[in-house]
Residue frames as a rotation matrix with the C-alpha (Angstrom) as fourth column:
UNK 1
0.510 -0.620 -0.596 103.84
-0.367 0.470 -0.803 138.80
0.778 0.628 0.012 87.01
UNK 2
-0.888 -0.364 0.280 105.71
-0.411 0.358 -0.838 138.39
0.205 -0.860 -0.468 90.63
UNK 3
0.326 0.681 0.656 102.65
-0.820 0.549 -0.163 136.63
-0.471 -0.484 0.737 91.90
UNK 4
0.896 0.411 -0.167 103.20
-0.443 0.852 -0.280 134.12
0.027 0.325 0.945 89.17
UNK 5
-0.242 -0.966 -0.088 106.81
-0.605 0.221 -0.765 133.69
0.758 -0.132 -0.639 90.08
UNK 6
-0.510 0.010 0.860 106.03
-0.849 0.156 -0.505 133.24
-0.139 -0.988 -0.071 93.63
UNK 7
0.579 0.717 0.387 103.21
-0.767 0.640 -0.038 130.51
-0.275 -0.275 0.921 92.82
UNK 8
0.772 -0.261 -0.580 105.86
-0.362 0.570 -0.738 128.74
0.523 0.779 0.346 90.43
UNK 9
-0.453 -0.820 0.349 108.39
-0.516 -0.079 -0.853 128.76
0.728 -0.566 -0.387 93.51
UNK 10
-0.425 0.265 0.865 106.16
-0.782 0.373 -0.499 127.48
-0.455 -0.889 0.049 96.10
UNK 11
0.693 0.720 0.037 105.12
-0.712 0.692 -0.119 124.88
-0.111 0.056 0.992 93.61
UNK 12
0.089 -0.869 -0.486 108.46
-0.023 0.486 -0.874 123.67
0.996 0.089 0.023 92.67
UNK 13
-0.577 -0.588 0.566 109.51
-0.795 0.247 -0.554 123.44
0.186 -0.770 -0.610 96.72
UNK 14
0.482 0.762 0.433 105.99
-0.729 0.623 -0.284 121.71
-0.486 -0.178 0.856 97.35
UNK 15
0.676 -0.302 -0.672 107.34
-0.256 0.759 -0.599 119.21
0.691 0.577 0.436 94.03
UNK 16
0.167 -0.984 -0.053 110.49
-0.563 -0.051 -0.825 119.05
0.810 0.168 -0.563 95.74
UNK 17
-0.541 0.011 0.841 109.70
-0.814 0.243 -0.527 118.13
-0.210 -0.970 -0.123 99.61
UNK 18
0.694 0.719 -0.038 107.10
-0.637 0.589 -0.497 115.62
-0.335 0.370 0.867 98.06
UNK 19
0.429 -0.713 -0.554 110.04
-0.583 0.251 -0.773 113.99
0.691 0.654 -0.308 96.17
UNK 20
-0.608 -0.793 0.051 112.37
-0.447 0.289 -0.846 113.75
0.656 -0.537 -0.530 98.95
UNK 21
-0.163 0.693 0.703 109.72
-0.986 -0.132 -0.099 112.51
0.024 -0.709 0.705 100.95
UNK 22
0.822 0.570 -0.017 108.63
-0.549 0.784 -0.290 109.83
-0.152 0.248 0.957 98.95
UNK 23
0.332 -0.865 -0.376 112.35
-0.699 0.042 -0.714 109.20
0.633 0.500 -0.591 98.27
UNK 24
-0.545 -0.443 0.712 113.36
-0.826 0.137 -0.547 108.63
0.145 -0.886 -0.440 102.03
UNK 25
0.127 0.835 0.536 110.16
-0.903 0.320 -0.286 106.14
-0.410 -0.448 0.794 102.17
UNK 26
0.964 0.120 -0.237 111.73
-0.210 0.892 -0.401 103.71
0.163 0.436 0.885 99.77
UNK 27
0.112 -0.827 0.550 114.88
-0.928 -0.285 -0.239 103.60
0.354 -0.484 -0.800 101.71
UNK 28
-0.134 -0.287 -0.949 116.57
0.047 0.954 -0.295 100.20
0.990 -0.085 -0.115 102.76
UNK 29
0.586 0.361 0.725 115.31
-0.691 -0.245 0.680 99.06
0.423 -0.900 0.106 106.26
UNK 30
0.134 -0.039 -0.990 117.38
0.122 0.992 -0.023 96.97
0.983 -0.118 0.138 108.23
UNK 31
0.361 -0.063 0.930 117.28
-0.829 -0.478 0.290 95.76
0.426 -0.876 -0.225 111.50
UNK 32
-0.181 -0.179 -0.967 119.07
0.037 0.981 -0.188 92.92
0.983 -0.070 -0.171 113.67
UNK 33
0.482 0.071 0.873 118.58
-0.867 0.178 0.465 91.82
-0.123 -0.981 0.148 117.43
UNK 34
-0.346 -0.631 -0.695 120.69
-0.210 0.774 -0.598 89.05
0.915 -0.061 -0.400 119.27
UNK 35
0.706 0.708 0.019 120.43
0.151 -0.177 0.973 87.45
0.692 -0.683 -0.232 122.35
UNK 36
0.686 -0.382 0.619 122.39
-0.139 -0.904 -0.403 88.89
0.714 0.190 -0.674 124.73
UNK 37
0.434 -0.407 0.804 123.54
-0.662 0.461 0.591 86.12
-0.611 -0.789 -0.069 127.00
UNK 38
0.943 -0.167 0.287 125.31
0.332 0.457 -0.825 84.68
0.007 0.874 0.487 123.66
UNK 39
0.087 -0.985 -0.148 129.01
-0.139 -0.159 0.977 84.46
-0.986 -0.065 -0.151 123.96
UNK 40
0.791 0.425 -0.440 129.29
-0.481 -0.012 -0.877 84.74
-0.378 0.905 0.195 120.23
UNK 41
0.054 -0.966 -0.254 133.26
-0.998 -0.049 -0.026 84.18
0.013 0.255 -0.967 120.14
UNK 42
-0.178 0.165 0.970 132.33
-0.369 0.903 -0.221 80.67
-0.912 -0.397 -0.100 121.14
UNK 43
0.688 0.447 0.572 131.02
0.155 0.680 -0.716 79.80
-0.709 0.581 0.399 117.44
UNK 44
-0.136 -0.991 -0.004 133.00
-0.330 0.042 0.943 79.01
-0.934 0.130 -0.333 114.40
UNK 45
-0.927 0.322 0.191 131.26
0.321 0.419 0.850 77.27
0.194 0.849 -0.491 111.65
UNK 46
-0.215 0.964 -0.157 128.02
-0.702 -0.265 -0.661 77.65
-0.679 -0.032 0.734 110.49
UNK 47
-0.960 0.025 0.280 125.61
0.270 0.362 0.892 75.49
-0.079 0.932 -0.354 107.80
UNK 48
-0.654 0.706 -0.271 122.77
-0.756 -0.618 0.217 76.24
-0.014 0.346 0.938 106.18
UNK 49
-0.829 0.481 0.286 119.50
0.283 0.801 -0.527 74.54
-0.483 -0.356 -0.800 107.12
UNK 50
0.136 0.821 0.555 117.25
0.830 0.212 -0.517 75.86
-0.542 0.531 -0.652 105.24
UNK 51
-0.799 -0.300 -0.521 116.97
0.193 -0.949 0.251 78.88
-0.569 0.100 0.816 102.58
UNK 52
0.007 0.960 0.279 113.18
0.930 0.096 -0.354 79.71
-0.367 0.262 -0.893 101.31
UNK 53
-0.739 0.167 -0.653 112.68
-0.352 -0.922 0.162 82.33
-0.575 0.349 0.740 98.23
UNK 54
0.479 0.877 0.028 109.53
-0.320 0.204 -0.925 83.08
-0.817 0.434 0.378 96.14
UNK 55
0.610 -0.710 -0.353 112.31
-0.716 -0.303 -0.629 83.19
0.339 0.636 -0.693 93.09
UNK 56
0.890 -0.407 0.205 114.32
0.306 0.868 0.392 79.76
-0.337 -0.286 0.897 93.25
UNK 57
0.518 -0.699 0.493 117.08
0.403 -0.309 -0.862 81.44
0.755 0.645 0.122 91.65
UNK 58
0.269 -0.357 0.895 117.58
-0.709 -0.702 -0.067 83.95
0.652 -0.616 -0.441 94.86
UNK 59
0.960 0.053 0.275 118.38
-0.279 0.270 0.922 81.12
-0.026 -0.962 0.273 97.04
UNK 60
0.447 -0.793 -0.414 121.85
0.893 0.370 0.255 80.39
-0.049 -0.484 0.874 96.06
UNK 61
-0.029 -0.066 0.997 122.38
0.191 -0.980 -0.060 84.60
0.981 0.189 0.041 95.08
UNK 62
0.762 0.198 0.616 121.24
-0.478 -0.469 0.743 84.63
0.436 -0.861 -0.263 99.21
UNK 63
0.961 -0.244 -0.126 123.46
0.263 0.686 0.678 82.23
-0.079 -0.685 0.724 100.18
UNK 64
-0.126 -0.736 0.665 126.66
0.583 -0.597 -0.551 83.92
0.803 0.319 0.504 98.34
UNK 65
0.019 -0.169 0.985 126.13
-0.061 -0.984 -0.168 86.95
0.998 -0.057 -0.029 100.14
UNK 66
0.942 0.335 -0.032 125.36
-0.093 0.350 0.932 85.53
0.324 -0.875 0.361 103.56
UNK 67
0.682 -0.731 0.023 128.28
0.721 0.666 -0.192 83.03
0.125 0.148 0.981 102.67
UNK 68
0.289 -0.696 0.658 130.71
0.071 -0.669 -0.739 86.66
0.955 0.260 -0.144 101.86
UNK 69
0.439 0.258 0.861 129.84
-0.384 -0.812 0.440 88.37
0.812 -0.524 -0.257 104.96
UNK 70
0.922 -0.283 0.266 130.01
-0.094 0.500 0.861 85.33
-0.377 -0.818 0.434 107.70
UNK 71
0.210 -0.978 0.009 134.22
0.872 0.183 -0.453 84.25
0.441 0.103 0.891 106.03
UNK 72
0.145 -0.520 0.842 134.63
0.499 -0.696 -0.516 87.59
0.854 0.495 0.158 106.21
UNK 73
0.398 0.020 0.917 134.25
-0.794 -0.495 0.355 87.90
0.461 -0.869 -0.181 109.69
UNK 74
-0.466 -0.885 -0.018 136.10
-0.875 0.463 -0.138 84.62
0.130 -0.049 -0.990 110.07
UNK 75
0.028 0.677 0.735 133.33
-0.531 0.634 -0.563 81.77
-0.847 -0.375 0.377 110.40
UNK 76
-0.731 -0.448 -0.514 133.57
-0.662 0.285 0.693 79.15
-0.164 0.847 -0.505 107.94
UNK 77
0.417 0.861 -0.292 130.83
-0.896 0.443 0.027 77.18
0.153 0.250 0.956 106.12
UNK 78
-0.664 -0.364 0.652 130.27
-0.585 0.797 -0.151 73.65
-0.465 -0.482 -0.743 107.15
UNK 79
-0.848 0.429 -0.312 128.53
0.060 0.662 0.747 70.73
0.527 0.614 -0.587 104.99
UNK 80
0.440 0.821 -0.364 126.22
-0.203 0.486 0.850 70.05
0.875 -0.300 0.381 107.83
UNK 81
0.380 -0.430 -0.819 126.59
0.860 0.490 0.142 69.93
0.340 -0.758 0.556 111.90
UNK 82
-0.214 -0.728 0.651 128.09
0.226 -0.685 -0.692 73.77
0.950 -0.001 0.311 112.35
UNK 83
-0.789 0.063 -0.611 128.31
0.587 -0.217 -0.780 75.32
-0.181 -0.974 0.134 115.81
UNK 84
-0.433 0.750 -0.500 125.14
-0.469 -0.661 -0.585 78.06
-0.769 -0.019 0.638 113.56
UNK 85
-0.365 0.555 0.748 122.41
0.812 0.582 -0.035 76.75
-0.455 0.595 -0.663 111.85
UNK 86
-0.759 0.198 -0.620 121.09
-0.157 -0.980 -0.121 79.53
-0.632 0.006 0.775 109.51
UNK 87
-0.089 0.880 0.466 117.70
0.942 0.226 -0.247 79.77
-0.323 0.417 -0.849 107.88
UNK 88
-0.706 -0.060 -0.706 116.80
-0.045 -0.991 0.129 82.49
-0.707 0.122 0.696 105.90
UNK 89
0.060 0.965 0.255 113.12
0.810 0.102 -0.578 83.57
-0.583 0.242 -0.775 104.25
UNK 90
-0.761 -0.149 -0.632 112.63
0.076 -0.987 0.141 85.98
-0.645 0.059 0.762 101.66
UNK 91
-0.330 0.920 -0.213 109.55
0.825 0.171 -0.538 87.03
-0.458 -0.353 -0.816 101.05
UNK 92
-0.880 0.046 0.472 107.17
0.387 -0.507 0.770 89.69
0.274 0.861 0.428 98.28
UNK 93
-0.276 0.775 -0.568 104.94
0.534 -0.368 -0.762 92.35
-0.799 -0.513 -0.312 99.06
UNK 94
-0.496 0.012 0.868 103.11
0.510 -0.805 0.303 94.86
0.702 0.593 0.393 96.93
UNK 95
-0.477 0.426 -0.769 102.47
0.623 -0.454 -0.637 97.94
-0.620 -0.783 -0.049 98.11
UNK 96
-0.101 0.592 0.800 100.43
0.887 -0.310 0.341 100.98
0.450 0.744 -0.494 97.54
UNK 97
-0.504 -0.064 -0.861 100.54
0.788 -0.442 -0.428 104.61
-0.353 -0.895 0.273 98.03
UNK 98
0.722 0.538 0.435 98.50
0.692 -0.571 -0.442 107.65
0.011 0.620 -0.785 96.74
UNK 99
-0.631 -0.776 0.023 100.24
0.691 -0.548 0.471 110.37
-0.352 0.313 0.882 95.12
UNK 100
0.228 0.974 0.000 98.59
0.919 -0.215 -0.329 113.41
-0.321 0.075 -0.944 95.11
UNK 101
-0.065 -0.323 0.944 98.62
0.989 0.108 0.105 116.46
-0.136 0.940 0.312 92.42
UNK 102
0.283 0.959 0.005 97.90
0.764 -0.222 -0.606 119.59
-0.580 0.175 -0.796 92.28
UNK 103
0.300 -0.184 0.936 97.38
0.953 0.005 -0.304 121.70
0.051 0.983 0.177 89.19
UNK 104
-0.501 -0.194 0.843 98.21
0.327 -0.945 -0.023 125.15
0.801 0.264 0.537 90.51
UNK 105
-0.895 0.392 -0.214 96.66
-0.067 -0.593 -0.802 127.61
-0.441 -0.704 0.557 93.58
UNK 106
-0.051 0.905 0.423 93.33
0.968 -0.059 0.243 128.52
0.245 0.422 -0.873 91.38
UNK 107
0.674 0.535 -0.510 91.07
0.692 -0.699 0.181 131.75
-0.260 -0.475 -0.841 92.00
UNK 108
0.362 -0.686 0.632 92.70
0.410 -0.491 -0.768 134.75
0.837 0.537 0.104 91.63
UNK 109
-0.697 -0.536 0.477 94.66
-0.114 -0.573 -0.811 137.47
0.708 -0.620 0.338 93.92
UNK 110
-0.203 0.438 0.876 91.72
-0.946 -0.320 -0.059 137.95
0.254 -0.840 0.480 95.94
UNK 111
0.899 0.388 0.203 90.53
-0.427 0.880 0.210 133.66
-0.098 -0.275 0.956 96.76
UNK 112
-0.285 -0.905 -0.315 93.91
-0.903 0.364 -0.228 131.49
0.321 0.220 -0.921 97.23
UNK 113
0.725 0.671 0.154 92.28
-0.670 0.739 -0.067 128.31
-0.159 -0.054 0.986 96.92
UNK 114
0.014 -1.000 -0.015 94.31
-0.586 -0.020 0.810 125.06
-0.810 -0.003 -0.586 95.85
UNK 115
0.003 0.031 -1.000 92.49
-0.997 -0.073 -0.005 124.52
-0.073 0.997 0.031 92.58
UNK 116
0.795 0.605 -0.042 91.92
-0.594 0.791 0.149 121.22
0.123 -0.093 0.988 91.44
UNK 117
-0.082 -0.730 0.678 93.77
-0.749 0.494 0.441 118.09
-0.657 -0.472 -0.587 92.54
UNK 118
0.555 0.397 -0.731 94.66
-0.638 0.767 -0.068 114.66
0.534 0.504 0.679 90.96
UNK 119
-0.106 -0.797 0.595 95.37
-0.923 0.302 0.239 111.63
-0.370 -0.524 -0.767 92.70
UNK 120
0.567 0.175 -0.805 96.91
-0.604 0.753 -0.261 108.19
0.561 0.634 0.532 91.62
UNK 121
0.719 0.107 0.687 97.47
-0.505 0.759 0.410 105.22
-0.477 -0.642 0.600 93.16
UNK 122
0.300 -0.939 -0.169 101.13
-0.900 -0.220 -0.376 104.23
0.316 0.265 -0.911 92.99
UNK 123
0.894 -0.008 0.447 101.99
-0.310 0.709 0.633 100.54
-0.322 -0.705 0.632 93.55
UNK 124
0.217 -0.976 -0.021 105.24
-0.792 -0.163 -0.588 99.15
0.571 0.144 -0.808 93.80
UNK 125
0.552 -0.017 -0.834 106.97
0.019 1.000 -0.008 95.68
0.834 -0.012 0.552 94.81
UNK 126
0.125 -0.920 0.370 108.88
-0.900 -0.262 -0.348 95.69
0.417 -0.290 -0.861 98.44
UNK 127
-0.021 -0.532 -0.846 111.36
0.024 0.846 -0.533 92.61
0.999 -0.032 -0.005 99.11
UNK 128
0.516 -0.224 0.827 112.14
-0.837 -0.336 0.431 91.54
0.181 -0.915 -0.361 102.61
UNK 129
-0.278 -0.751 -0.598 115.08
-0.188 0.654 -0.733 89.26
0.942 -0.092 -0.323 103.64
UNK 130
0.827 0.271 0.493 115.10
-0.540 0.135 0.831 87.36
0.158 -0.953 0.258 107.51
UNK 131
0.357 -0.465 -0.810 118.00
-0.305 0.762 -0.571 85.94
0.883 0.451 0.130 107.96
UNK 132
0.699 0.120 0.705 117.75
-0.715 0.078 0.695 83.88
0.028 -0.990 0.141 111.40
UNK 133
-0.337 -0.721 -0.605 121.11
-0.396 0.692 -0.604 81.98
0.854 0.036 -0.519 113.03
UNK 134
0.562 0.659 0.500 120.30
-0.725 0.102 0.681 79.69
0.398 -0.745 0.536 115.46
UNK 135
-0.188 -0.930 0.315 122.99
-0.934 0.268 0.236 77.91
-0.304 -0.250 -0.919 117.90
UNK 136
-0.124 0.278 -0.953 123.42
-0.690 0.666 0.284 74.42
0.713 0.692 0.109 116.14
UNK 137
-0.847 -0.063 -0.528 123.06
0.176 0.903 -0.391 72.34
0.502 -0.424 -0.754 119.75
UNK 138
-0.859 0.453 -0.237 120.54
0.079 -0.340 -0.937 74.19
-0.505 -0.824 0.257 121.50
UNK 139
-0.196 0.914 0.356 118.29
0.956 0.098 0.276 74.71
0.217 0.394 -0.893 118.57
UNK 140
0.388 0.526 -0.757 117.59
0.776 -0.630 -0.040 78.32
-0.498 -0.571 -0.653 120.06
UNK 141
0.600 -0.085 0.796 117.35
0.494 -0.743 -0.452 81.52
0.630 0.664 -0.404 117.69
UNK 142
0.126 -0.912 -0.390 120.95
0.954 0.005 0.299 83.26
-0.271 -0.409 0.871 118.64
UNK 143
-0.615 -0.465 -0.637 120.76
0.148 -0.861 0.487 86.22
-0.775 0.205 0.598 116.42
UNK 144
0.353 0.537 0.766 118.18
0.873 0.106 -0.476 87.92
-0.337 0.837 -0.431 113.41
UNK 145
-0.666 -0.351 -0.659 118.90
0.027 -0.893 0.449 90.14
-0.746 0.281 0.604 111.12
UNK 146
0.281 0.648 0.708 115.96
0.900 0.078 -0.429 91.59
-0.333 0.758 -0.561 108.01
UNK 147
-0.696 -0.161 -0.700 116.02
-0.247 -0.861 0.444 93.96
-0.674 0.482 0.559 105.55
UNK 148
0.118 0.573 0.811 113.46
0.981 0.057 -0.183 95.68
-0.151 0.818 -0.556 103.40
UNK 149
-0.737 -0.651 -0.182 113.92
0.186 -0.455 0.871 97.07
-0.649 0.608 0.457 100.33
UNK 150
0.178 0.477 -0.861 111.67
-0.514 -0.701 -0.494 98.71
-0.839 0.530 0.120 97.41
UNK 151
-0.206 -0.852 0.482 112.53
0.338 0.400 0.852 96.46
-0.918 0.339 0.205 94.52
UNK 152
-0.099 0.012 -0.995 113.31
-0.879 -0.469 0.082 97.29
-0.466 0.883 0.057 90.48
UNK 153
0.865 0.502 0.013 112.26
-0.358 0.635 -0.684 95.53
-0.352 0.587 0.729 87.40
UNK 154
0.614 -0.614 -0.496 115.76
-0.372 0.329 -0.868 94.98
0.696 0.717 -0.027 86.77
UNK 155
0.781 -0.180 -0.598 117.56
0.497 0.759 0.421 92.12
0.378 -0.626 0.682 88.41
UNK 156
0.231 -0.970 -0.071 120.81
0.787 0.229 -0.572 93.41
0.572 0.076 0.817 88.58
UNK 157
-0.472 -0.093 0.877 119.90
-0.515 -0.778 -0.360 96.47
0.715 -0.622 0.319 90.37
UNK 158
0.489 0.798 0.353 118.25
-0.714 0.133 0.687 93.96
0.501 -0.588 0.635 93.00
UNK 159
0.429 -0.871 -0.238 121.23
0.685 0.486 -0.543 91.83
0.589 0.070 0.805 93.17
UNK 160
-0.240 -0.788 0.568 123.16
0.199 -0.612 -0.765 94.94
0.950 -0.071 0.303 94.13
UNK 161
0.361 0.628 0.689 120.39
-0.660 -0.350 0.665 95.59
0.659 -0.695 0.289 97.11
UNK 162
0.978 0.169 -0.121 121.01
-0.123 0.941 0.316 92.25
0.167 -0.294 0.941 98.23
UNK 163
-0.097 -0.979 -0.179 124.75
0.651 0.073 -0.755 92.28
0.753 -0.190 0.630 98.63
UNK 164
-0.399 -0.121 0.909 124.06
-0.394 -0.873 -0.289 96.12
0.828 -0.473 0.301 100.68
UNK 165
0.466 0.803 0.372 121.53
-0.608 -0.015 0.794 94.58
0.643 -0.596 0.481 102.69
UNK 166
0.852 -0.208 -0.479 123.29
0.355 0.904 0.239 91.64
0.384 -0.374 0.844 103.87
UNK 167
-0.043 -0.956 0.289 126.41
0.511 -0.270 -0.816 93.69
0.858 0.113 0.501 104.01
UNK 168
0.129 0.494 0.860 123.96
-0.455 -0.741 0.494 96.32
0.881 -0.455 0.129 106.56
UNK 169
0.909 0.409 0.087 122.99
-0.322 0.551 0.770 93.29
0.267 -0.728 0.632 108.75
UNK 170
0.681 -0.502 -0.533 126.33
0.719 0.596 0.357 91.72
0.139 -0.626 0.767 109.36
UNK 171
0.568 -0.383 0.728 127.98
-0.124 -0.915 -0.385 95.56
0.813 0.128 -0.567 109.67
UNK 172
-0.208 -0.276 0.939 128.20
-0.898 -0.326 -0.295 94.95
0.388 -0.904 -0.180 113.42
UNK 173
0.961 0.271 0.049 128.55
-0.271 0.897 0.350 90.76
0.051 -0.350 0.935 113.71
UNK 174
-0.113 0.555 -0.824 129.14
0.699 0.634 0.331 89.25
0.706 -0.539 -0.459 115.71
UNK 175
0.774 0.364 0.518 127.76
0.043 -0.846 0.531 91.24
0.631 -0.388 -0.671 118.54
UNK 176
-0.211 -0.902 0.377 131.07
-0.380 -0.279 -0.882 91.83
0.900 -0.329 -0.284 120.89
UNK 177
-0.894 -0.447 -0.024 132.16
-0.198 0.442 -0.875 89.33
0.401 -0.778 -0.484 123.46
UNK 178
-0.294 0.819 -0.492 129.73
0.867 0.446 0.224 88.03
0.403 -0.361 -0.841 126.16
UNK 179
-0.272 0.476 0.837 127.15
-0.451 -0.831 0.326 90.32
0.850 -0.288 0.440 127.22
């Protein structure tokens, strides 16, 4: 009877690390880079030169959130002509991972085998945002920021991603004074 505790414990942690594992793997990614001879304080306006989703809908949903982030750090949108041109791509993967079962140890006390296995093939949809500013006289990429993200079948919980992400990338914008 304590054996089968013990196996039921070490199968629940197994369940458990396997979880959090797979959890941590669908985890928002973002990353930005600048360039670093970019006096950023120098810019003021920005417009928007181009915005490219698979989902025509997401392009003014990207531009909102973009739009939040840059006021909020005091830059103001311009018709056309800003001191940043911004472009931004967003872009659909599927992925695939295996997820693998198993049904118990097997064998008895004396063989501690790990009994039979099942695996299935887990696919899933991940998003990825670019959003590149680029100085509006030079023409020359100034700053990127991307994020990917796992997405859900329900907009509104993808909506919400989108605001975090964008929210991730401009956490620490502009990059402080001239480097």
């Amino acid at each position: 009877m304590k054996l089968m505790t013990t196996r039921r414990t070490i199968l629940a942690c197994a369940a458990l690390v396997l979880f959090c594992t797979t959890a941590a793997s669908f985890e928002q990614l973002v990353k930005t880079d600048y360039d670093r001879n970019i006096d950023f304080s120098r810019y003021k306006t920005y417009s928007w030169e181009r915005v490219q989703a698979q989902n025509s809908i997401w392009v003014d949903r990207v531009k909102a959130a973009v739009d939040k982030d840059l006021a909020s750090k005091g830059w103001t949108w311009v018709t056309s002509g800003g001191d940043v041109e911004i472009i931004a791509l967003e872009t659909t993967r599927h992925h695939e991972t295996l997820e693998t079962f198993y049904n118990g140890y097997g064998g008895d006390w004396r063989w501690r085998g790990f009994g039979d296995a099942t695996v299935a093939v887990e696919t899933y949809k991940v998003g990825t945002l670019v959003v590149d500013l680029f100085d509006g006289h030079t023409k020359m990429l100034i700053w990127r920021g991307s994020s990917s993200d796992t997405l859900s079948d329900k907009s509104d919980k993808n909506i919400k991603k989108l605001d975090k992400a964008v929210q991730k990338m401009f956490e620490h914008f502009p990059p402080g004074g001239k480097k």
